[in-house]
N, C-alpha and C positions, 0 to 999 in steps of 0.2 A: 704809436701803439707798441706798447711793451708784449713781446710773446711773454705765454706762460704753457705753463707746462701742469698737465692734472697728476695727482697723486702716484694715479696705478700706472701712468705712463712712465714716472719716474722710478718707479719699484722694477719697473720691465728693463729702464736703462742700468739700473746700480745690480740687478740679476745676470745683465748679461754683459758685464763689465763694460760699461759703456765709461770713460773717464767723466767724473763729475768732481765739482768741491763745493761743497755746501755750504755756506754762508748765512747764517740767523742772523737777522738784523732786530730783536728783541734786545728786550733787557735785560740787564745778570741775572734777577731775580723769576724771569718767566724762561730762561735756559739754565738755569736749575732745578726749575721743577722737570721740564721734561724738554730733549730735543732729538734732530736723529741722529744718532752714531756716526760720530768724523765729524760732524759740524765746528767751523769756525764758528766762532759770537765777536761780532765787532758791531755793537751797535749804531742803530741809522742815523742817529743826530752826531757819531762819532765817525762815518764811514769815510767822508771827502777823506778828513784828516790822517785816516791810516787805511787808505789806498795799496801803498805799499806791502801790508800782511798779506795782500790776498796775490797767493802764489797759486792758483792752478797747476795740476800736468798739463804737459805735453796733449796739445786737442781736445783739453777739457771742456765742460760747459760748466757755467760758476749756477751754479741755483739757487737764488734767495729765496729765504722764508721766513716767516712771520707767524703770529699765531693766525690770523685770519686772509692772509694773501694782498693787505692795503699797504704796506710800511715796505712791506718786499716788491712793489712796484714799483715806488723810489728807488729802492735800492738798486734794484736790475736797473734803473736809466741812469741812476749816476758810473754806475759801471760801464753803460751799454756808449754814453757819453764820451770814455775814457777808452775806448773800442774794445773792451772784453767783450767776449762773449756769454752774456748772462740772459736766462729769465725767470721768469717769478711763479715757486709754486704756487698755484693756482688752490686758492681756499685752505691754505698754508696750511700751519702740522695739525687746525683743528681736523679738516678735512683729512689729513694721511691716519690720523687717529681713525674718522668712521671710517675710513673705505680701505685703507691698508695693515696699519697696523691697530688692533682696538687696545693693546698693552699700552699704550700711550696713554698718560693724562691728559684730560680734558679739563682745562680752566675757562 
């Protein structure tokens, strides 16, 4: 079981400086229309192979996200695999669009 993590509980950790590094495992074209502020993009059919970008701080938690929360639960296990510690927002940037931020496009 991959943890995940809900939207607003993620807005409470990056509020109160909780160390995170965002990670979009989408595609160039769906993290140009819209992603959250700081996010890596290393997409998830690219991820195994560049393992190595994904540089965390110090205690961080890696958060993958996707548009819908499916693609980013691979992704947290291939990292979680690799013993980061990662997991996956839960109903990914559509859902941070309804419930946190609504400036966000929805595709």
């Amino acid at each position: 079981m991959i943890p995940q993590i809900p939207p607003l509980e993620l807005k409470r950790w990056l509020d109160a400086g909780h160390p995170v590094f965002l990670l979009d495992v989408r595609q160039p074209d769906e993290h140009a229309y819209c992603a959250l502020p700081g996010s890596v993009l290393i997409p998830l059919d690219e991820l195994p192979a560049r393992l190595e970008e994904i540089e965390p701080p110090p205690g961080a938690t890696v958060v993958v996200y996707c548009h819908h929360g499916v693609r980013s639960l691979s992704g947290a296990a291939i990292l979680r695999q690799r013993g980061m510690d990662a997991v996956s927002l839960a109903g990914g940037i559509d859902r941070w669009s309804l419930t946190v931020d609504p400036s966000v496009p929805r595709y």
